[in-house]
N, CA, C and O atoms as a printed pandas DataFrame, in Angstrom:
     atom_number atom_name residue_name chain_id  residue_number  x_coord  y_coord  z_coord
0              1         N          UNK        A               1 -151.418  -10.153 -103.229
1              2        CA          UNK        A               1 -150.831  -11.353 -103.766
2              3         C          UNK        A               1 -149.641  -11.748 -102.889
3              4         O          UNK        A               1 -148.733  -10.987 -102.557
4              5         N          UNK        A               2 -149.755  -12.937 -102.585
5              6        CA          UNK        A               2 -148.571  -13.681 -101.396
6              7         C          UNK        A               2 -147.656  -13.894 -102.628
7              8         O          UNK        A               2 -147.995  -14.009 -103.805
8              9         N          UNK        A               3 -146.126  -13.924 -101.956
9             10        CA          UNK        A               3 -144.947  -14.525 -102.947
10            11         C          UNK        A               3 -144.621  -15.553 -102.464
11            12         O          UNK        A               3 -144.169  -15.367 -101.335
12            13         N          UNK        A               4 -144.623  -16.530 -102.749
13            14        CA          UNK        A               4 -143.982  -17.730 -101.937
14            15         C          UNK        A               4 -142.294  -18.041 -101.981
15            16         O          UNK        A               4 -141.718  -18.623 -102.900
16            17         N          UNK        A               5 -141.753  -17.575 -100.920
17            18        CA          UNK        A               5 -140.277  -17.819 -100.986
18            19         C          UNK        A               5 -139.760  -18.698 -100.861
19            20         O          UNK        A               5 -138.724  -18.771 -101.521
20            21         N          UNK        A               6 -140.054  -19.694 -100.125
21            22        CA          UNK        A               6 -140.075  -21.108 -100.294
22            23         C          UNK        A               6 -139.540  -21.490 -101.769
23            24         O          UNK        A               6 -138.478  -22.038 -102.065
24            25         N          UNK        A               7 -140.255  -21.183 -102.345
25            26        CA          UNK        A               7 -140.268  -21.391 -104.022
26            27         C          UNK        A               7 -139.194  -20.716 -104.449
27            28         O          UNK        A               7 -138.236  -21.247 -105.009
28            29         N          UNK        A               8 -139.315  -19.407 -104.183
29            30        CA          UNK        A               8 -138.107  -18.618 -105.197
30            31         C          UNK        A               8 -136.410  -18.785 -104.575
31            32         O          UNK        A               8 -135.332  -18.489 -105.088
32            33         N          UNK        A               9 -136.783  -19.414 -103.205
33            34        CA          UNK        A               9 -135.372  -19.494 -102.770
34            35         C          UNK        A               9 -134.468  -20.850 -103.701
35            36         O          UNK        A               9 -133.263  -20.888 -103.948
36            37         N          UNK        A              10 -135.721  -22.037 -104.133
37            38        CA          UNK        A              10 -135.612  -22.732 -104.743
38            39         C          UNK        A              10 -135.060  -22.820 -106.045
39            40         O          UNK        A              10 -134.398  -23.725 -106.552
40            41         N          UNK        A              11 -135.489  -21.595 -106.561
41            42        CA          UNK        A              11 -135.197  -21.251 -107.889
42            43         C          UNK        A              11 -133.658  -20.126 -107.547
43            44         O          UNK        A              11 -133.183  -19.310 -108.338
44            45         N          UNK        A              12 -133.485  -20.237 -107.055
45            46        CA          UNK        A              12 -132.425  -19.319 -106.515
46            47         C          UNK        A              12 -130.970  -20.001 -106.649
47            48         O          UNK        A              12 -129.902  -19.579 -107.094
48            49         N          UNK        A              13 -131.520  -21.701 -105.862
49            50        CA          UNK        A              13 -130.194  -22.393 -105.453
50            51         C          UNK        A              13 -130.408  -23.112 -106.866
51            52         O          UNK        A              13 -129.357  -23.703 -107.113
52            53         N          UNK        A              14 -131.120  -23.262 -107.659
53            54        CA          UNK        A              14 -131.424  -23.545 -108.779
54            55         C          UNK        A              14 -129.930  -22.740 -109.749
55            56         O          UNK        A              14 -128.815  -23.132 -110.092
56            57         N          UNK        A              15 -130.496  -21.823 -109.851
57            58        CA          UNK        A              15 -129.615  -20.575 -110.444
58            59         C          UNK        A              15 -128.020  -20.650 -110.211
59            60         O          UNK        A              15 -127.194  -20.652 -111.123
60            61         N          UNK        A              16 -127.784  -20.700 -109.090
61            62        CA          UNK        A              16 -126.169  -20.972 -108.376
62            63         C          UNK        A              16 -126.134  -21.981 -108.692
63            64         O          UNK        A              16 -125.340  -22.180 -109.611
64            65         N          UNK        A              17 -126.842  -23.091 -108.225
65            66        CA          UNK        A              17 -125.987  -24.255 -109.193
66            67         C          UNK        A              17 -125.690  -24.462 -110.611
67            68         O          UNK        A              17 -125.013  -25.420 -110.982
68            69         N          UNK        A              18 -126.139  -23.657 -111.356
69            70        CA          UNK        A              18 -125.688  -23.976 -112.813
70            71         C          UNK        A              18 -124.278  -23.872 -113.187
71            72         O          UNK        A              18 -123.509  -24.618 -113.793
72            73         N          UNK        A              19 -124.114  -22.078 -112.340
73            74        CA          UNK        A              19 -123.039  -21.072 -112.642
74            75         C          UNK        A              19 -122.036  -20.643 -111.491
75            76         O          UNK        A              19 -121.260  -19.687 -111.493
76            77         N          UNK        A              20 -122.298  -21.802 -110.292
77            78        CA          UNK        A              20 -121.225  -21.850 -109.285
78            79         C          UNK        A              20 -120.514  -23.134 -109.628
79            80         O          UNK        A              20 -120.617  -23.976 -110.521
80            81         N          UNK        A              21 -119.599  -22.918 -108.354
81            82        CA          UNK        A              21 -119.109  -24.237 -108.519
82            83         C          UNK        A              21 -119.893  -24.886 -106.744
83            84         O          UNK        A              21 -120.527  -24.218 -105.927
84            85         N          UNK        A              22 -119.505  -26.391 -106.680
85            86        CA          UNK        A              22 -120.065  -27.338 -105.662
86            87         C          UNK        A              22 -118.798  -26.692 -104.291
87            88         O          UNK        A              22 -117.598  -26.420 -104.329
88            89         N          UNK        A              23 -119.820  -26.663 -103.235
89            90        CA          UNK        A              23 -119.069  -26.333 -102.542
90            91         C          UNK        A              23 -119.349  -26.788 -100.721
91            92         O          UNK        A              23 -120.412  -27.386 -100.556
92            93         N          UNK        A              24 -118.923  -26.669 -100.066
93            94        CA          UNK        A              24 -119.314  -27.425  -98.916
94            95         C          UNK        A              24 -119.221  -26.380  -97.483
95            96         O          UNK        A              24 -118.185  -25.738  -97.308
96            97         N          UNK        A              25 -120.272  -26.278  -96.579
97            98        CA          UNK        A              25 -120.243  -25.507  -95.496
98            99         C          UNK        A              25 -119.504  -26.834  -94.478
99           100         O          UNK        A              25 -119.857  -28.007  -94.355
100          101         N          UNK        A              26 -118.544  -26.198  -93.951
101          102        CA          UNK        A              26 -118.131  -27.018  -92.541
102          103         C          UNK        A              26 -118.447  -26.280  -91.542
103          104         O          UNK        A              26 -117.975  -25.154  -91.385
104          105         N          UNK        A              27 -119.500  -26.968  -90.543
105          106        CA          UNK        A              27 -119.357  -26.697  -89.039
106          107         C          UNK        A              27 -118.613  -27.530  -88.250
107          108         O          UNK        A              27 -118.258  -28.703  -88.366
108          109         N          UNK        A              28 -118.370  -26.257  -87.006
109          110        CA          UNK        A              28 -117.805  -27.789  -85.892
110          111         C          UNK        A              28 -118.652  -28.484  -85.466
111          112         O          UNK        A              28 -119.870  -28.401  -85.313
112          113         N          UNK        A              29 -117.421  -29.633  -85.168
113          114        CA          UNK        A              29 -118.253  -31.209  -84.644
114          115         C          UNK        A              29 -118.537  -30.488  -82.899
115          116         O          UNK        A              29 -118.244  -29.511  -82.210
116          117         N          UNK        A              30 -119.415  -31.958  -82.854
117          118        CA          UNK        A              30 -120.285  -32.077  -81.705
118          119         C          UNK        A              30 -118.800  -31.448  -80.299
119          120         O          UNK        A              30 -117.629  -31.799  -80.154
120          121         N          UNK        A              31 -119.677  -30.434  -79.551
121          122        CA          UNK        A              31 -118.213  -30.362  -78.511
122          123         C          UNK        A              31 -118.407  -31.037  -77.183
123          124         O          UNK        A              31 -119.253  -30.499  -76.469
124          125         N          UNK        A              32 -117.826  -32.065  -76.713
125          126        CA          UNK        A              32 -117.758  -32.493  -75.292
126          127         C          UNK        A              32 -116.431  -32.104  -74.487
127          128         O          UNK        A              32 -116.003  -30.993  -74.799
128          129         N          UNK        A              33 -115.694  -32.785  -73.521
129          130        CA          UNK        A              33 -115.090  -32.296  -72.365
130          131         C          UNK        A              33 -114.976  -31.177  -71.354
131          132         O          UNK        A              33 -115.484  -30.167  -71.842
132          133         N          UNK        A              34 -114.720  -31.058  -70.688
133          134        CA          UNK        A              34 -114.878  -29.916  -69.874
134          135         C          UNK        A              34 -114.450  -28.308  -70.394
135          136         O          UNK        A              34 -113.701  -28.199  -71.365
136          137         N          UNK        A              35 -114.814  -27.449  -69.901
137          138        CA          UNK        A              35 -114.648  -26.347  -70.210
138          139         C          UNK        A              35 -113.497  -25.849  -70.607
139          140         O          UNK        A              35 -113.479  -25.388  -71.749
140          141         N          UNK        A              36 -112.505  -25.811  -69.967
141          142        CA          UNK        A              36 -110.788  -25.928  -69.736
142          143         C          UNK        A              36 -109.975  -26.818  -70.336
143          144         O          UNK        A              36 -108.751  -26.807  -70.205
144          145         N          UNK        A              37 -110.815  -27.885  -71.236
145          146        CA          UNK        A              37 -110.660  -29.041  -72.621
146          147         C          UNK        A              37 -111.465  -29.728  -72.824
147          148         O          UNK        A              37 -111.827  -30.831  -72.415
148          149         N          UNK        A              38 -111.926  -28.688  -73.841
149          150        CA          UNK        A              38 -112.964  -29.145  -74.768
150          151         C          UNK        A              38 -112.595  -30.099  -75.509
151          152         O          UNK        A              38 -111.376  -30.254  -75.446
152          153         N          UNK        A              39 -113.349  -31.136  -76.498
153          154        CA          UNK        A              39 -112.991  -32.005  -77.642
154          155         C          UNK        A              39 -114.034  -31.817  -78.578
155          156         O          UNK        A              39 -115.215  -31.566  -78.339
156          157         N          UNK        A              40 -113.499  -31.959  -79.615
157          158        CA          UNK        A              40 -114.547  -31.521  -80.558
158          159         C          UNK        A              40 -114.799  -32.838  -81.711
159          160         O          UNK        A              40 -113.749  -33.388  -82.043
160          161         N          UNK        A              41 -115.773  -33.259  -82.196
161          162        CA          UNK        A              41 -116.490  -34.501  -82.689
162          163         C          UNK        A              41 -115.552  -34.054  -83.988
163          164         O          UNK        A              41 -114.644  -33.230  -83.885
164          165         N          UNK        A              42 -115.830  -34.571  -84.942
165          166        CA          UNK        A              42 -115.744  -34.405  -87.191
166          167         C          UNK        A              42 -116.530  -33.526  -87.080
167          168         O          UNK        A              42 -117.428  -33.523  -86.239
168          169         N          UNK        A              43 -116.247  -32.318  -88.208
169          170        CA          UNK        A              43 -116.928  -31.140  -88.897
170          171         C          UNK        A              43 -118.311  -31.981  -89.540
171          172         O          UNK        A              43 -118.498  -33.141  -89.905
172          173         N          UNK        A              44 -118.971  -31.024  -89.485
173          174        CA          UNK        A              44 -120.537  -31.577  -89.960
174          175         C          UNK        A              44 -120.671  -30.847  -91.196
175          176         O          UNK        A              44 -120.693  -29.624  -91.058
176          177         N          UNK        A              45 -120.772  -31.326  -92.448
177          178        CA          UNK        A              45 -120.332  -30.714  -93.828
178          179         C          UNK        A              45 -121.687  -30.744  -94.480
179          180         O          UNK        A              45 -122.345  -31.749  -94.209
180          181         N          UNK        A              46 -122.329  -29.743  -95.393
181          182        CA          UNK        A              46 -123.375  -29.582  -95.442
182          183         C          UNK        A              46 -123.048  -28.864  -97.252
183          184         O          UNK        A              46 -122.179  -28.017  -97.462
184          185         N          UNK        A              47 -123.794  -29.342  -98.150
185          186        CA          UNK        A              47 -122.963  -29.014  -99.489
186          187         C          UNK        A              47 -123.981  -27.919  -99.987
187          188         O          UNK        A              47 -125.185  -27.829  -99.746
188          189         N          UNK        A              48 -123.059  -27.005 -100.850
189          190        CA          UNK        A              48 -124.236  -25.513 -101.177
190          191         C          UNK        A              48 -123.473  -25.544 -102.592
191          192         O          UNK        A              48 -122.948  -26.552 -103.066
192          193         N          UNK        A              49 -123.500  -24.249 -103.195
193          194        CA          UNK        A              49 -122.987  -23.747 -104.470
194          195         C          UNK        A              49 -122.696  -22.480 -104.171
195          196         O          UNK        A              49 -123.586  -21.858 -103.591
196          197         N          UNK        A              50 -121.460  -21.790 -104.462
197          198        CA          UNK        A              50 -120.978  -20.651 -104.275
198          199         C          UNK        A              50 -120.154  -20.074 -105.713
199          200         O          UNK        A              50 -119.367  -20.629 -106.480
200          201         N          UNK        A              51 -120.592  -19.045 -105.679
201          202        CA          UNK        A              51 -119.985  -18.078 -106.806
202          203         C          UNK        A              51 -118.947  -16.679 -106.304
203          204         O          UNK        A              51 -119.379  -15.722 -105.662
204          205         N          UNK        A              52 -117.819  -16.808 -106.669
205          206        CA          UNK        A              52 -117.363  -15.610 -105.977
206          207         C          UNK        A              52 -117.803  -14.172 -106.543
207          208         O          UNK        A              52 -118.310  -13.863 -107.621
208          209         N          UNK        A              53 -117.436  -13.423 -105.459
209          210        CA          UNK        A              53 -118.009  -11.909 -105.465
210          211         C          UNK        A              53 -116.981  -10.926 -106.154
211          212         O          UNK        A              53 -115.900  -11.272 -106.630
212          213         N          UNK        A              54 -117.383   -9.922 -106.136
213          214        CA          UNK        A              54 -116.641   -8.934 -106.109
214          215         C          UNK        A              54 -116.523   -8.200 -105.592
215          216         O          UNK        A              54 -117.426   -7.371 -105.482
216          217         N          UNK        A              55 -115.068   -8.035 -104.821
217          218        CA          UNK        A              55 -114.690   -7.009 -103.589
218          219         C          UNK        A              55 -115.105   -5.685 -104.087
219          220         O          UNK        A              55 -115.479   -4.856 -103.258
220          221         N          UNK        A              56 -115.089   -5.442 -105.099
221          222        CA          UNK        A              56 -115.153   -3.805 -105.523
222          223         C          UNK        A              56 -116.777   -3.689 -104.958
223          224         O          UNK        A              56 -117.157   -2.963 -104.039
224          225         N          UNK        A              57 -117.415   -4.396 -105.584
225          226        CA          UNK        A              57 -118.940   -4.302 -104.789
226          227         C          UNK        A              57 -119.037   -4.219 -103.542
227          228         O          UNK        A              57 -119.904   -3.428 -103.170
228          229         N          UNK        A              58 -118.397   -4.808 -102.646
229          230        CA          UNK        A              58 -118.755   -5.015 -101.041
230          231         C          UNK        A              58 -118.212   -3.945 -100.803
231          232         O          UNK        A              58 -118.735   -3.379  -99.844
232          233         N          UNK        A              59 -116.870   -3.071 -101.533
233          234        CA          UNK        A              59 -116.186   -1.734 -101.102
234          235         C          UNK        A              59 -117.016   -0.750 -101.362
235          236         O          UNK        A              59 -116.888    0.318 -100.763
236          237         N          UNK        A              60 -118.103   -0.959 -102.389
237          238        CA          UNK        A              60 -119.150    0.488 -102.648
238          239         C          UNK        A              60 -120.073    0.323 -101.661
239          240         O          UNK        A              60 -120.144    1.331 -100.958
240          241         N          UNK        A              61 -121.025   -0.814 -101.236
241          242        CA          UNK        A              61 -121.229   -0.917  -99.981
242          243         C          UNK        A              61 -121.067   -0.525  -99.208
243          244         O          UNK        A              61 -121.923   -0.361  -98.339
244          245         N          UNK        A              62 -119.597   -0.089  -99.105
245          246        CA          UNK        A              62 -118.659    0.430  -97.421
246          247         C          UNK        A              62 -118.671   -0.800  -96.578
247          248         O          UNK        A              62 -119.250   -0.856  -95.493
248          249         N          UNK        A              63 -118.108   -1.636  -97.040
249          250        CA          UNK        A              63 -117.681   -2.968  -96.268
250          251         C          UNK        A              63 -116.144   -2.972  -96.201
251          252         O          UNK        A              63 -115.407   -3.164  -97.168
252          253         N          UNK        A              64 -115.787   -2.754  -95.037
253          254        CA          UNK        A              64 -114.020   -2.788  -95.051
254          255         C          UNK        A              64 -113.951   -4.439  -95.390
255          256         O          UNK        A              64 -114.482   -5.419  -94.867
256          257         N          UNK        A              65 -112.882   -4.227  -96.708
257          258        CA          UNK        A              65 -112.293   -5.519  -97.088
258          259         C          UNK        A              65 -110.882   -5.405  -97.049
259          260         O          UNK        A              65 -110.161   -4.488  -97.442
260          261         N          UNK        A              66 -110.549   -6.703  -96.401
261          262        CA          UNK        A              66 -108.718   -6.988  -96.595
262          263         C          UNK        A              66 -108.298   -7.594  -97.620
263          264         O          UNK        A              66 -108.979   -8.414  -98.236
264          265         N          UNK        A              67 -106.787   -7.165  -98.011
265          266        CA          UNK        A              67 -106.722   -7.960  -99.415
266          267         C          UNK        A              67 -106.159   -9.328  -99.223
267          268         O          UNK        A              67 -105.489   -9.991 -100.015
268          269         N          UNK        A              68 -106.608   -9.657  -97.872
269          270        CA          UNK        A              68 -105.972  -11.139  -97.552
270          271         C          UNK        A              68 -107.713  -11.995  -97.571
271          272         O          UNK        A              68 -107.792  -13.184  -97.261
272          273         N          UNK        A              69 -108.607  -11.418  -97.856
273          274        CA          UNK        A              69 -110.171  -11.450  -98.019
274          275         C          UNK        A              69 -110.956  -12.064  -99.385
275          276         O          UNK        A              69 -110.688  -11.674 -100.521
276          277         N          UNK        A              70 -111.745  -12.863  -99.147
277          278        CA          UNK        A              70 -112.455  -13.409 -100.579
278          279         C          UNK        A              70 -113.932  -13.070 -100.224
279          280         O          UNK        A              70 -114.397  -12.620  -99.177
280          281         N          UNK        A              71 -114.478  -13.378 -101.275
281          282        CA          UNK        A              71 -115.907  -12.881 -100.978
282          283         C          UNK        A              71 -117.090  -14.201 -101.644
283          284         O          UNK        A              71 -116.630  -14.361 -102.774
284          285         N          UNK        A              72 -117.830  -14.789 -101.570
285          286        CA          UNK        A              72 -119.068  -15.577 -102.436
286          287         C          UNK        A              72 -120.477  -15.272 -102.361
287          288         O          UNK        A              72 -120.831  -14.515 -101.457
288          289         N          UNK        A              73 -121.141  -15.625 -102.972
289          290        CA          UNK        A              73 -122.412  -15.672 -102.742
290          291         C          UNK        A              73 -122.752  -17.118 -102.903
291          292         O          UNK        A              73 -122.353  -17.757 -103.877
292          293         N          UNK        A              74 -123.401  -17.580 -102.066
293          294        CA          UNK        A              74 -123.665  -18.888 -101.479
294          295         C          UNK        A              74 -125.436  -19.314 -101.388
295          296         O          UNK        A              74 -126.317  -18.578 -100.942
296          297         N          UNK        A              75 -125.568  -20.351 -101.806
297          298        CA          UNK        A              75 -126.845  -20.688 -102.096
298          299         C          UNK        A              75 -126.453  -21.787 -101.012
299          300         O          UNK        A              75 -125.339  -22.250 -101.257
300          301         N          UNK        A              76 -127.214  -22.479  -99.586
301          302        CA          UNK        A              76 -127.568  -23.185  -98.749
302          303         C          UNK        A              76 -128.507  -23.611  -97.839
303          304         O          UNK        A              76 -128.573  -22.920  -96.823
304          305         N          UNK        A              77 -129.188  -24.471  -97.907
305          306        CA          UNK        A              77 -130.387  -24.773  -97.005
306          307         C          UNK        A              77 -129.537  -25.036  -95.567
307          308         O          UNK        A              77 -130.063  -26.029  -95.065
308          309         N          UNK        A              78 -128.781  -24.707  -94.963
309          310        CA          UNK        A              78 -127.862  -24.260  -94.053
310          311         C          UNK        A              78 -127.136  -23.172  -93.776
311          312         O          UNK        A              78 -126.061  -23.029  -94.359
312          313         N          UNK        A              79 -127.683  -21.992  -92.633
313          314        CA          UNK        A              79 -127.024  -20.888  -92.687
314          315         C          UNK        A              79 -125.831  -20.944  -91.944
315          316         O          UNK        A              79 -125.624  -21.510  -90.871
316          317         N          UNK        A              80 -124.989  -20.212  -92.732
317          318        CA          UNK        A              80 -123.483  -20.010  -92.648
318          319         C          UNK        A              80 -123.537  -19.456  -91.628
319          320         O          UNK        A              80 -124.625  -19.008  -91.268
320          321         N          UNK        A              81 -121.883  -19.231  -90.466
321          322        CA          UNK        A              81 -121.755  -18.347  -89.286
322          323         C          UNK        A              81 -120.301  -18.366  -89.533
323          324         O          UNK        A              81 -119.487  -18.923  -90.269
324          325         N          UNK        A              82 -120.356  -17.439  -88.508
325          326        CA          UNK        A              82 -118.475  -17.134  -88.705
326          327         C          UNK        A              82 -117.777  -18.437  -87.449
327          328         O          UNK        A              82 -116.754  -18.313  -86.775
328          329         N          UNK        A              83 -118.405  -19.206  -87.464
329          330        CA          UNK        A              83 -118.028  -20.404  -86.629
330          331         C          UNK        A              83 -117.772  -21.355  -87.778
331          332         O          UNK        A              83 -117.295  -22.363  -87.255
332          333         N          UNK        A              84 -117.835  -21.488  -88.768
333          334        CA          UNK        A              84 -118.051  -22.061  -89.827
334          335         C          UNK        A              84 -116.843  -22.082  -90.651
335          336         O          UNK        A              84 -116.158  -21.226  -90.091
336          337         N          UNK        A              85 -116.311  -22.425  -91.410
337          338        CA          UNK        A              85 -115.356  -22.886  -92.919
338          339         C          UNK        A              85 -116.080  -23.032  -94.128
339          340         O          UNK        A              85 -116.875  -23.970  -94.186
340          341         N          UNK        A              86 -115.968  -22.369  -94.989
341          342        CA          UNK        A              86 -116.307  -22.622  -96.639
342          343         C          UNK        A              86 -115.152  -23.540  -97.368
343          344         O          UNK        A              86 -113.970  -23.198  -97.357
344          345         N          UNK        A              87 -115.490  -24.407  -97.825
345          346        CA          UNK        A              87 -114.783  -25.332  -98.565
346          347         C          UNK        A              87 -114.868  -25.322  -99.836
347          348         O          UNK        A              87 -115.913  -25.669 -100.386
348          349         N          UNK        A              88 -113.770  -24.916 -100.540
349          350        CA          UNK        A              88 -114.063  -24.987 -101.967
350          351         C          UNK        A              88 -112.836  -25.331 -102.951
351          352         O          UNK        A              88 -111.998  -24.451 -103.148
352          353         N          UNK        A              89 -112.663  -26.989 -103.775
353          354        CA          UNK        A              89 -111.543  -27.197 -103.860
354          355         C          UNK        A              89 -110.766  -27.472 -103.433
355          356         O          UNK        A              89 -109.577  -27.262 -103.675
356          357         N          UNK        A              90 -111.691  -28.477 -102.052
357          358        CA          UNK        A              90 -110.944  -29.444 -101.275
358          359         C          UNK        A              90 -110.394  -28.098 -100.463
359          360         O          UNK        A              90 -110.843  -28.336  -99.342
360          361         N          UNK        A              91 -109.882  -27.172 -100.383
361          362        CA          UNK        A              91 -109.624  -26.171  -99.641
362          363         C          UNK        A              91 -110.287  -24.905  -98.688
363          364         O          UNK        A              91 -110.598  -23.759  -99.014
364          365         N          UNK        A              92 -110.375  -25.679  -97.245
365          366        CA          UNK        A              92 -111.158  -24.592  -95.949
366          367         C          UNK        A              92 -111.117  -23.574  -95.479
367          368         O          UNK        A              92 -110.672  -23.623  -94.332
368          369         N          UNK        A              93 -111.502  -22.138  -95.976
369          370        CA          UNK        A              93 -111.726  -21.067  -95.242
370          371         C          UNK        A              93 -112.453  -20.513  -94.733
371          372         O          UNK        A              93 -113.584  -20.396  -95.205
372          373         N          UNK        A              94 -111.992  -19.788  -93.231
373          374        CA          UNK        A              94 -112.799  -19.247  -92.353
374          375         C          UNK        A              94 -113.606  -18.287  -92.876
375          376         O          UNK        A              94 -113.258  -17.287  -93.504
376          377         N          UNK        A              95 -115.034  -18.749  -92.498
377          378        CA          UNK        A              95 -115.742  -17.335  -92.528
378          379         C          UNK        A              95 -115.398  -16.338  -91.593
379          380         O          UNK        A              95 -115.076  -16.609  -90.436
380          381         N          UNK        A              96 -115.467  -14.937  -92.153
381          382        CA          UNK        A              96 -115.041  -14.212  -91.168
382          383         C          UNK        A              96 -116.745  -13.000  -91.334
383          384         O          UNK        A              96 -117.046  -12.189  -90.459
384          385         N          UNK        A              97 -117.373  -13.166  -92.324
385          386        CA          UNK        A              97 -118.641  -12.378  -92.335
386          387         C          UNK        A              97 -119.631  -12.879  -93.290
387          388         O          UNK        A              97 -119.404  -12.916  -94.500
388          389         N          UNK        A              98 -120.820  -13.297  -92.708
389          390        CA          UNK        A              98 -121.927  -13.514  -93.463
390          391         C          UNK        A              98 -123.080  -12.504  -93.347
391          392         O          UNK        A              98 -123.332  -12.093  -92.214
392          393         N          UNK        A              99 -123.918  -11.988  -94.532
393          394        CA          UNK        A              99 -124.780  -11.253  -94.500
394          395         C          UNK        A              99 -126.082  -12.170  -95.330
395          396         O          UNK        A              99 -125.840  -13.035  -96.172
396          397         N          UNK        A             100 -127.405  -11.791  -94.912
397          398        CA          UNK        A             100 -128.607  -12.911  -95.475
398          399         C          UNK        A             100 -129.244  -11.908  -96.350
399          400         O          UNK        A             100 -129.609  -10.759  -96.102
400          401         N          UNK        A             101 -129.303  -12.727  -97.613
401          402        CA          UNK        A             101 -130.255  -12.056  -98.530
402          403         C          UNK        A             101 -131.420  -12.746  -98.174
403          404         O          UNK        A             101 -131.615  -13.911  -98.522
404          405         N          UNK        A             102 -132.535  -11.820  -97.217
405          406        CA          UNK        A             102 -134.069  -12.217  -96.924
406          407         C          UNK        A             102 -135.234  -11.947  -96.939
407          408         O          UNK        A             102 -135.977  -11.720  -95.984
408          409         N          UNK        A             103 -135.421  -11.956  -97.874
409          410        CA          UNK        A             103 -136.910  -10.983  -98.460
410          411         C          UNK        A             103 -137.813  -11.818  -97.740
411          412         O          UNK        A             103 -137.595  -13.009  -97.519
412          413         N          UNK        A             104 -138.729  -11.255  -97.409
413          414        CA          UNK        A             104 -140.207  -12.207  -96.712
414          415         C          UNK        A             104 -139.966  -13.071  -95.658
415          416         O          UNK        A             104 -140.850  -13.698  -95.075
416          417         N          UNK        A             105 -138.207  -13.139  -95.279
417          418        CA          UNK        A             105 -138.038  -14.087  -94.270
418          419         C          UNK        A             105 -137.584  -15.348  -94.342
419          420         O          UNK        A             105 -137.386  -16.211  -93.487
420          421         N          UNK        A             106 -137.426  -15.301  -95.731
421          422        CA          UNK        A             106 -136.834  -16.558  -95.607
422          423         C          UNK        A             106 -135.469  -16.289  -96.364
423          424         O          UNK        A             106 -135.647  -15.589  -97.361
424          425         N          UNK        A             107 -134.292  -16.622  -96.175
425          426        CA          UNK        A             107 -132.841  -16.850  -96.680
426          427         C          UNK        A             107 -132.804  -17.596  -98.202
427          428         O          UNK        A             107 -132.844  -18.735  -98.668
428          429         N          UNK        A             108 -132.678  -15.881  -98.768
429          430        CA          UNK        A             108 -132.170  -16.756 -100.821
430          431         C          UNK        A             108 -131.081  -17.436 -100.691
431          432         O          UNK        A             108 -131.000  -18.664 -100.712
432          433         N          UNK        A             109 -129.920  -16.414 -100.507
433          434        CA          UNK        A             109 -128.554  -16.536 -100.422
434          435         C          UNK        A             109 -127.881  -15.322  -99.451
435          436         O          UNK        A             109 -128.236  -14.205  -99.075
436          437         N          UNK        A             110 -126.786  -16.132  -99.280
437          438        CA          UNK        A             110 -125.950  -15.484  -98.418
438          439         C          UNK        A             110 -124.621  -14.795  -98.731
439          440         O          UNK        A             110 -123.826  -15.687  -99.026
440          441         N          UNK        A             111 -123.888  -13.298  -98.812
441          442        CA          UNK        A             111 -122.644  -13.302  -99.165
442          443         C          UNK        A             111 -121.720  -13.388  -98.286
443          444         O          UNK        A             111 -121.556  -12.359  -97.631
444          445         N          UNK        A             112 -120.935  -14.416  -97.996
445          446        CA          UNK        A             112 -120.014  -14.634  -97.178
446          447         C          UNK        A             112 -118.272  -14.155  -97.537
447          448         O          UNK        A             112 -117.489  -14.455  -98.439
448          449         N          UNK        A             113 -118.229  -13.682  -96.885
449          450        CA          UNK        A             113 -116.333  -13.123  -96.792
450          451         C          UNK        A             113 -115.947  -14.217  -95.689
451          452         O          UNK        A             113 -116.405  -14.679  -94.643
452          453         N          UNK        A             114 -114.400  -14.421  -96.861
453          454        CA          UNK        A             114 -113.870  -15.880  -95.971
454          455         C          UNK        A             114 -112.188  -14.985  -96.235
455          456         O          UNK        A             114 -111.866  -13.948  -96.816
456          457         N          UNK        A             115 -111.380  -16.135  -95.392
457          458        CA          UNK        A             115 -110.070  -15.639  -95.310
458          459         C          UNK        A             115 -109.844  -16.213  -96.354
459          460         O          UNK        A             115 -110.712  -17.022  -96.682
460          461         N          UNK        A             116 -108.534  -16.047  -97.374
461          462        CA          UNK        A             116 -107.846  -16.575  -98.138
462          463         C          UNK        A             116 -106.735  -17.351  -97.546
463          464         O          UNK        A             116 -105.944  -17.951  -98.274
């Protein structure tokens, strides 16, 4: 029997949106100028639902966490990078670690650690 993940990732971001709040991935904008000065376009904002985590979890894990550190789980048809900003509350923090929840290959959700 095939699972279709497609589907369940669906039902996934389904799920986070009830019981997250709205939240927004920023990438950087488009980069032109030369190497030695760069310019960089507007952030390209891409909207998900995120629920925060709990550090105590990512610490049983064995994930070194700082207490200057937040944690979410993030539902996005856009994968997060540590090039990236989580926005939540009008307020941007750096990702500093994303890990993919991916069964069968395709991306449910993601838990991302951002700076505070």
């Amino acid at each position: 029997m095939s699972v279709d993940w497609e589907g369940v990732a669906g039902e996934v971001a389904d799920a986070l949106a009830e019981v997250g709040v709205q939240a927004i991935i920023e990438q950087p904008g488009a980069r032109s100028g030369s190497e030695s000065n760069p310019t960089y376009g507007p952030p390209i904002e891409a909207s998900c639902s995120a629920v925060q985590e709990s550090l105590s979890k990512l610490k049983a894990k064995g994930t070194l966490v700082e207490h200057t550190e937040a944690a979410y789980v993030v539902s996005s048809k856009v994968a997060p990078t540590t090039a990236d900003k989580l926005k939540i509350d009008g307020v941007s923090r750096k990702i500093l670690r994303v890990d993919a929840e991916a069964p069968g290959g395709v991306d449910l959700l993601y838990t991302v650690q951002v700076k505070r």
